[in-house]
C-alpha positions as CSV (number, residue, x, y, z in Angstrom):
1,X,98.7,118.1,34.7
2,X,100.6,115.3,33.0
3,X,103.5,116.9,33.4
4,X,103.5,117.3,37.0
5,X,102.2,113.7,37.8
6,X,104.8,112.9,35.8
7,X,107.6,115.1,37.6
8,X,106.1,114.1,41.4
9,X,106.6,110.7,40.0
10,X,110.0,110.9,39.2
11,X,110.7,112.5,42.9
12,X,109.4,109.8,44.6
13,X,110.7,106.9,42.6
14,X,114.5,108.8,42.9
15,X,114.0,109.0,46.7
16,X,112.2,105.9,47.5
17,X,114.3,103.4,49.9
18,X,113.5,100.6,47.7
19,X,115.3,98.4,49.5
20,X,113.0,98.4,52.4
21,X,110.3,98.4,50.1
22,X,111.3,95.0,48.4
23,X,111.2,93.8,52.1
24,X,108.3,94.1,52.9
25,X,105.1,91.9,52.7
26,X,103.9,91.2,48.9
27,X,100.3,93.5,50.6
28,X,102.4,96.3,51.5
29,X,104.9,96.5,49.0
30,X,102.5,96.4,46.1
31,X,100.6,99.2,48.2
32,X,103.7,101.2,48.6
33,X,104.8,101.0,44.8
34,X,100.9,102.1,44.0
35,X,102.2,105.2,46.1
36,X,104.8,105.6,44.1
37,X,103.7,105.7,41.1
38,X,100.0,107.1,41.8
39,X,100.7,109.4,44.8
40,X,97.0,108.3,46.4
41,X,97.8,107.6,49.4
42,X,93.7,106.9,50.3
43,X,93.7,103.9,47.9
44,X,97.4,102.9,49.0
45,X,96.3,102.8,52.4
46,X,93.0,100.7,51.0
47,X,95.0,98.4,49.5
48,X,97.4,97.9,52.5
49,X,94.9,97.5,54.9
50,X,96.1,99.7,56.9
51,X,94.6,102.8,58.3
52,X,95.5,106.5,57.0
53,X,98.1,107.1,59.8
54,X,99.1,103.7,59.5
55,X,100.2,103.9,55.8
56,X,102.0,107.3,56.3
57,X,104.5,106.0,59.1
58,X,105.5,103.1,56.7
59,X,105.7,105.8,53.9
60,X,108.1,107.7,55.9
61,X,110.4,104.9,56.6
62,X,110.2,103.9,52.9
63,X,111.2,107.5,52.7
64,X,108.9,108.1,50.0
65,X,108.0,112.1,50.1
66,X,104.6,113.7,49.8
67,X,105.2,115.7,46.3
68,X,102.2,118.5,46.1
């Protein structure tokens, strides 16, 4: 399993627009980077304070992808 967390890491830090990350509020970007580096998008949501669907349209434009 480490292995894989490791490689679905490395995805979405490589495509990431970090960019717009750094632009964004110091709530959301800390929320996005936990998404990037823990792919839990519940708990990055959580700490967001956004809903579900909420957090997954900022993800998107943050282009950060969903790695299985």
């Amino acid at each position: 399993w480490r292995e894989e967390d490791e490689e679905a890491r490395r995805i979405r830090r490589s495509e990431a627009d970090w960019s717009f990350i750094e632009k964004q509020p110091p709530r959301i970007k800390a929320a996005l980077k936990y998404y990037v580096e823990a792919g839990d998008i519940r708990r990055a949501a959580k700490l967001a304070g956004l809903s579900l669907d909420e957090f997954n349209e900022l993800r998107k434009k943050a282009n950060i992808p969903v790695v299985c």
